[in-house]
C-alpha positions as CSV (number, residue, x, y, z in Angstrom):
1,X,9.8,-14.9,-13.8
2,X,7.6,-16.4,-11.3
3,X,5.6,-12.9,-9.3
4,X,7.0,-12.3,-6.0
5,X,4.1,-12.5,-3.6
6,X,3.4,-9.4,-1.2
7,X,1.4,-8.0,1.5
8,X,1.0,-3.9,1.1
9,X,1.1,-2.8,4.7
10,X,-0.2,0.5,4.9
11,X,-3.4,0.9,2.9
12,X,-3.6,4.8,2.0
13,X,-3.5,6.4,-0.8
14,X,0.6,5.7,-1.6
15,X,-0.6,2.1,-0.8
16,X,-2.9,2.4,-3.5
17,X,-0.3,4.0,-6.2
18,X,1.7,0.9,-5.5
19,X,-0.8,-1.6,-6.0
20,X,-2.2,-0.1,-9.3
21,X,1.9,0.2,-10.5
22,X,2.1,-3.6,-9.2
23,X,-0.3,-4.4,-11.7
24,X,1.0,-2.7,-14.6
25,X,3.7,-5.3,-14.8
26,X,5.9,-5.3,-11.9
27,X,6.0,-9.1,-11.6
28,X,4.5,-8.2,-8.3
29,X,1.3,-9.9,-6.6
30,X,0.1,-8.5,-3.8
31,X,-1.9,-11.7,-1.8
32,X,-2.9,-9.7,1.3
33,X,-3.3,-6.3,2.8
34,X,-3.1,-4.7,6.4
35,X,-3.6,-1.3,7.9
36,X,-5.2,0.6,10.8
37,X,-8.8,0.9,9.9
38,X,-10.9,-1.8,9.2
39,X,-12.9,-0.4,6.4
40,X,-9.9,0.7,4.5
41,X,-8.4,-3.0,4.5
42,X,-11.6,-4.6,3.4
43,X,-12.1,-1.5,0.4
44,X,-8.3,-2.4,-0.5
45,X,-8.5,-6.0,0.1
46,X,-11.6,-6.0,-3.0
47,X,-10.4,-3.4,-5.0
48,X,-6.9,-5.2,-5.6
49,X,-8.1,-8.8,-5.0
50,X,-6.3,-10.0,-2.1
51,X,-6.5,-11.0,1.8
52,X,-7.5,-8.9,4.3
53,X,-5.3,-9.2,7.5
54,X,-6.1,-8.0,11.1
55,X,-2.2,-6.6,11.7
56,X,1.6,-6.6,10.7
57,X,2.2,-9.8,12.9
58,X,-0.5,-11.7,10.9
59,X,1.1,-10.6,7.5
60,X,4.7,-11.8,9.1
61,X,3.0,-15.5,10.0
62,X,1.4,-15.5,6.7
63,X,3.6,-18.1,4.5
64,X,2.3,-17.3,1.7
65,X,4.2,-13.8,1.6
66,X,7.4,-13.5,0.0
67,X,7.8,-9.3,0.7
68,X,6.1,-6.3,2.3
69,X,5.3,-2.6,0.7
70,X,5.5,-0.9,3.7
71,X,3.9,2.7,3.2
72,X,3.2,3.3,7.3
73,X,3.5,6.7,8.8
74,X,7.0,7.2,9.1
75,X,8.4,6.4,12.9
76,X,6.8,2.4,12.3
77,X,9.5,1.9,9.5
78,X,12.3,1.0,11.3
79,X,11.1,-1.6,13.7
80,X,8.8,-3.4,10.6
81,X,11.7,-3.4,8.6
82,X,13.8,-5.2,11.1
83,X,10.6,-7.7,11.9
84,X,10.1,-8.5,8.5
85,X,13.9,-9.0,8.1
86,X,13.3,-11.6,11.1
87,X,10.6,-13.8,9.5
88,X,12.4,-13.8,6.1
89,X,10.8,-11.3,4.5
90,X,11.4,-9.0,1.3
91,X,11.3,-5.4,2.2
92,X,9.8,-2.6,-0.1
93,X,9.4,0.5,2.2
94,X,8.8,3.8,1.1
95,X,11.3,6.7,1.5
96,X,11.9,8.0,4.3
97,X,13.6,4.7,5.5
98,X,13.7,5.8,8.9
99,X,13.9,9.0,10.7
100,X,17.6,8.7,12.3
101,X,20.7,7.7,10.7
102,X,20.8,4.7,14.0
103,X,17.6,3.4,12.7
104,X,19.0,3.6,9.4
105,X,22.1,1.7,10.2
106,X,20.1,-1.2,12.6
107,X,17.3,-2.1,9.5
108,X,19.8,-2.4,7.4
109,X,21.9,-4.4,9.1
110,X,18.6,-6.6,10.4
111,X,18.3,-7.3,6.4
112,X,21.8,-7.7,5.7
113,X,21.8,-10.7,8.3
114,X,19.0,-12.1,7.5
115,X,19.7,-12.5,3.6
116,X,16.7,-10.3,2.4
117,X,16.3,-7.8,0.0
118,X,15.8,-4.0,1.2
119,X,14.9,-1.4,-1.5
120,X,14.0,1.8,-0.5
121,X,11.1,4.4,-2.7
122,X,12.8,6.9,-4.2
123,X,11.7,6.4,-7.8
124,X,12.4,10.3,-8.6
125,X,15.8,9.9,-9.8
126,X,14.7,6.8,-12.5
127,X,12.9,9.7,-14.1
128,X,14.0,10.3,-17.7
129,X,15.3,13.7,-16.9
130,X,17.0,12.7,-13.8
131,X,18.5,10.2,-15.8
132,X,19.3,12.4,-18.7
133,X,21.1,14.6,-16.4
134,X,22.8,12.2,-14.7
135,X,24.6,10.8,-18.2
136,X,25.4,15.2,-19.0
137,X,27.0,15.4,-15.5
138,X,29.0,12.7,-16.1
139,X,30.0,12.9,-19.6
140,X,31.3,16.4,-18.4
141,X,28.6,18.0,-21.0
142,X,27.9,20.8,-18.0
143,X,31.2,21.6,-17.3
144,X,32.0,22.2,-13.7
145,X,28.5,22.2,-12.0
146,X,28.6,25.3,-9.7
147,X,25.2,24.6,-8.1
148,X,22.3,22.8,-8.2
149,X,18.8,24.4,-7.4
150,X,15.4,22.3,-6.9
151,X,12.0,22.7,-5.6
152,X,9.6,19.9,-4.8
153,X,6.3,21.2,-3.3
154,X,2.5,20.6,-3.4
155,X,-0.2,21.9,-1.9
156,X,-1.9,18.7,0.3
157,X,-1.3,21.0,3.7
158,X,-4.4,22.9,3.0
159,X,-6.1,19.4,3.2
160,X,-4.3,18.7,6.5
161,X,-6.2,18.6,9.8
162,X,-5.8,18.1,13.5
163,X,-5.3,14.1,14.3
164,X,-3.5,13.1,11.0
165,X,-0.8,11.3,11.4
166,X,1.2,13.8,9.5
167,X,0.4,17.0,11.5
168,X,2.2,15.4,14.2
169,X,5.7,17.1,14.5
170,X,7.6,13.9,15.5
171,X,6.5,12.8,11.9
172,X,7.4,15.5,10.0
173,X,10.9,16.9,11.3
174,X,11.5,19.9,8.8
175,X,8.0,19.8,7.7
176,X,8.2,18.7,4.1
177,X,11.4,17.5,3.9
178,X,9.7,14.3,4.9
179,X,7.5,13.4,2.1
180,X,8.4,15.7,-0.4
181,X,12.0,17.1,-0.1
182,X,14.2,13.9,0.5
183,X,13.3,13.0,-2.6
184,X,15.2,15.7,-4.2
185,X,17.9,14.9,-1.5
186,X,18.2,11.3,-3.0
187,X,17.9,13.0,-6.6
188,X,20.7,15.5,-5.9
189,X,23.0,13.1,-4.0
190,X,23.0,10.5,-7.0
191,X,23.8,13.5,-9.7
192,X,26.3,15.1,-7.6
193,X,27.5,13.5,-5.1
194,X,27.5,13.2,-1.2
195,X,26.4,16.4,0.9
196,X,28.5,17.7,3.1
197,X,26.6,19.8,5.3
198,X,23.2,21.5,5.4
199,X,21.9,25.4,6.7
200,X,17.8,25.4,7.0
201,X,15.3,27.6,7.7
202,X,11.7,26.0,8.6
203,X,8.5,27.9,9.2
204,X,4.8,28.0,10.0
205,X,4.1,30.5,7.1
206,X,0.4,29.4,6.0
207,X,-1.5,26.7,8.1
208,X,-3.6,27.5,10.7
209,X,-5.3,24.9,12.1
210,X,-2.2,22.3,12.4
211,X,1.0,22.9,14.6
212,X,3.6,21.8,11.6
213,X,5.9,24.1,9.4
214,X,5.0,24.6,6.0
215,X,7.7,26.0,4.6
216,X,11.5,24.7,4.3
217,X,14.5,26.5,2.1
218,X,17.7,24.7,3.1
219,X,21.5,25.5,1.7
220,X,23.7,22.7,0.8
221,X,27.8,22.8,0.7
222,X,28.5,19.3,-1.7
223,X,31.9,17.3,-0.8
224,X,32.6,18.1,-4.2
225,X,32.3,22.1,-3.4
226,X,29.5,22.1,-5.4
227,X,26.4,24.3,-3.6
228,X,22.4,23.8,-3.5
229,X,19.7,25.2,-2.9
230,X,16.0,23.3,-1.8
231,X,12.6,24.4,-1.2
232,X,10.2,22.5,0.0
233,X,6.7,23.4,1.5
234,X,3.0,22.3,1.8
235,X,1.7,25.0,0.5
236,X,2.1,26.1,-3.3
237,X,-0.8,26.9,-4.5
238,X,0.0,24.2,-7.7
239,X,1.9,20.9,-7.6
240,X,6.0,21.9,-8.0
241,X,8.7,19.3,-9.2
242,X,12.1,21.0,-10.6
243,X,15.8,20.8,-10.5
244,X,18.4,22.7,-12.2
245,X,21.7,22.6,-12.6
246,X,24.8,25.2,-13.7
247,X,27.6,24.5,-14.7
248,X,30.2,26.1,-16.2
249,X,29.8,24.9,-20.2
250,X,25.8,24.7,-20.0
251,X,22.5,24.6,-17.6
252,X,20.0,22.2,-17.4
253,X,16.5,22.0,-16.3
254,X,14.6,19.2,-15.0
255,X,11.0,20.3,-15.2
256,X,7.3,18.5,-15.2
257,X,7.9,16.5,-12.4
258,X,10.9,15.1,-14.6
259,X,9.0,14.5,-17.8
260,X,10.7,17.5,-19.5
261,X,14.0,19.1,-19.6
262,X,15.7,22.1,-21.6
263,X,19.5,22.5,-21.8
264,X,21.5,25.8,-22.7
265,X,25.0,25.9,-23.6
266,X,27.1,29.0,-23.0
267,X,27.4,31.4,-25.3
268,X,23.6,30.2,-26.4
269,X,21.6,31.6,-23.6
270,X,18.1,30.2,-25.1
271,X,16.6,26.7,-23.8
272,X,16.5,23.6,-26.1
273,X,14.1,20.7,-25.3
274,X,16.8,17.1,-25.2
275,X,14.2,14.3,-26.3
276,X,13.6,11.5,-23.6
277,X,11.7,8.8,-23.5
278,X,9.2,8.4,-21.0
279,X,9.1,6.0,-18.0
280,X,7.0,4.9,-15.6
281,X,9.4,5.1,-12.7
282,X,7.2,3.4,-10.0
283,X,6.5,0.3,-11.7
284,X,10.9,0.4,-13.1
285,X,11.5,0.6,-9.1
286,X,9.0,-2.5,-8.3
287,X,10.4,-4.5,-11.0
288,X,14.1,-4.2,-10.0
289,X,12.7,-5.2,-6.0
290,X,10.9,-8.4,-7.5
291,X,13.9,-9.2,-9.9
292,X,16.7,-8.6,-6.6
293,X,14.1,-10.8,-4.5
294,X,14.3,-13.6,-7.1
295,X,18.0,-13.5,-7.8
296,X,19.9,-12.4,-4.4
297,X,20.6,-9.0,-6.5
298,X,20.9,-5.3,-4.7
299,X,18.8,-2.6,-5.6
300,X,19.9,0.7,-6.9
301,X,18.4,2.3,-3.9
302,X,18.9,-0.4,-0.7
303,X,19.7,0.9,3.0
304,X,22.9,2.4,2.4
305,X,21.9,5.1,0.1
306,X,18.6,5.6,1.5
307,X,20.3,6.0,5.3
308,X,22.8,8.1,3.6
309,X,19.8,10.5,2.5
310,X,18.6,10.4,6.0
311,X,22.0,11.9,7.5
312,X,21.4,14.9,5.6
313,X,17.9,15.1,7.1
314,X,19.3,14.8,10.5
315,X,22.0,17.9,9.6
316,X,19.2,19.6,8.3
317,X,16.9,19.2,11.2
318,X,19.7,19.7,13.4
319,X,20.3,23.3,11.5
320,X,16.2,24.2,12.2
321,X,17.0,23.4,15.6
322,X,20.3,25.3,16.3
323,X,20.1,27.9,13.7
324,X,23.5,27.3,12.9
325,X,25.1,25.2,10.0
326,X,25.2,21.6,10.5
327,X,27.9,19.2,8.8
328,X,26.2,15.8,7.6
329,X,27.1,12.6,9.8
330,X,27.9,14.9,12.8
């Protein structure tokens, strides 16, 4: 297949992830490079081999680009996802999609018109154990799942400081359900199901020097009647990535940042390892964006699911806010 050709637009350090995965056989070229600082673009532009452009309006003239990897602070998603839809361009933008379900809906739509393709970053659930569990929840190996429990936190807010883009609160609505935590959203909607409505708690329990909460534990109610459980915070003192679920004929545990996971039937209390083999979800979710760009295909993860992940951000920002339950898609 002939390499679909990209611009990364955003030029950080999730910029950077996607460029190296590009090159680890993606069928992916990235030909140029934009971003806010001039330094960064030019270190980016050499270290990957590509253009350096001035701005997002140069990388939409550009003919030579097929697609974008938009990895922007969050709030710019929306409207680059609905200009690059307008000059005919392949959209790769990483999770969240947007901040509100609207701006969900309006990208989406802007792609859908204009023929492109729109995949969204939430590689976590091609991980081999949240693929694993995803083939025990539906062969009925679990049982009846009862609930589902996951925590995905890291400590990058003690590197936070005043003037990031991510200490501003209009980027972060229930702190790091943002970045961190709607990934487990997207993980936990694919295993089980929509979510039907969301009670949150979110805090300032650590940082000091920026005005953002740190700490989020939100409850989940699943259409199914399944319930959840996520925590999510910047502030664990080590890197945490699990998911469990319980069901009614065994438990399983999603562990490593989804390299590992232990099942336990009932009546045999102790953990087993289940053998998986192990993927490189980044690069999987870049191939399937190049592969949908050459054929007309849709990715597993396009503007519908991703906006549907958004609604339950919105319920659960709208729980922080009211203290009160909120019911997804109200």
């Amino acid at each position: 297949m002939t390499p679909v050709r990209v611009a990364a637009v955003g030029v950080g350090w999730w910029g950077r992830v996607l460029a190296d995965a590009a090159a680890r056989g993606s069928d992916i070229r990235i030909v140029a490079c934009t971003g806010r600082s001039q330094e960064n673009r030019a270190t980016f532009a050499k270290a990957y081999g590509c253009r350096d452009l001035p701005d997002y309006e140069a990388v939409l003239a550009d003919p030579e680009v097929e697609g974008v990897l938009i990895t922007t602070p969050h709030s710019l998603h929306a409207e680059q996802v609905v200009a690059a839809a307008r000059h005919g361009k392949h959209v790769f933008v990483e999770k969240p999609f947007t901040l509100t379900v609207a701006d969900g809906r309006r990208a989406t739509q802007a792609c859908r018109r204009a023929g492109v393709v729109l995949a969204v970053g939430h590689q976590r659930r091609r991980q081999a154990a949240s693929r694993a569990l995803k083939g025990l929840v539906d062969a009925g190996a679990l049982g009846r799942v009862a609930q589902i429990e996951g925590n995905f936190s890291a400590d990058i807010g003690f590197n936070l400081a005043p003037g990031m883009w991510r200490t501003d609160r209009a980027e972060t609505p229930g702190g790091a359900m943002t970045n961190l935590g709607i990934h487990h959203v997207d993980t936990f909607q694919y295993l089980l199901g929509p979510i039907a409505r969301a009670t949150a708690f979110s805090r300032r329990v650590a940082l000091t020097s920026v005005p953002i909460d740190d700490a989020t534990s939100i409850l989940f109610e699943f259409a199914s009647g399944t319930l959840g459980y996520l925590g999510t915070s910047w502030v664990h003192a080590n890197r945490t990535a699990v998911i469990a679920l319980h069901g009614t004929e065994a438990q399983a545990w999603s562990e490593a940042d989804g390299s590992r996971l232990f099942l336990a039937r009932r009546g045999v209390p102790e953990r087993t390892g289940v053998s998986l083999t192990p993927v490189d979800a980044v690069v999987e979710e870049l191939a399937e964006f190049a592969r949908c760009a050459r054929e007309g295909a849709k990715p597993e993860v396009g503007g519908e699911e991703a906006t549907a992940n958004i609604a339950v951000l919105e319920a659960i920002v709208e729980s922080i806010e009211t203290g009160r339950a909120a019911r997804v898609g109200s």
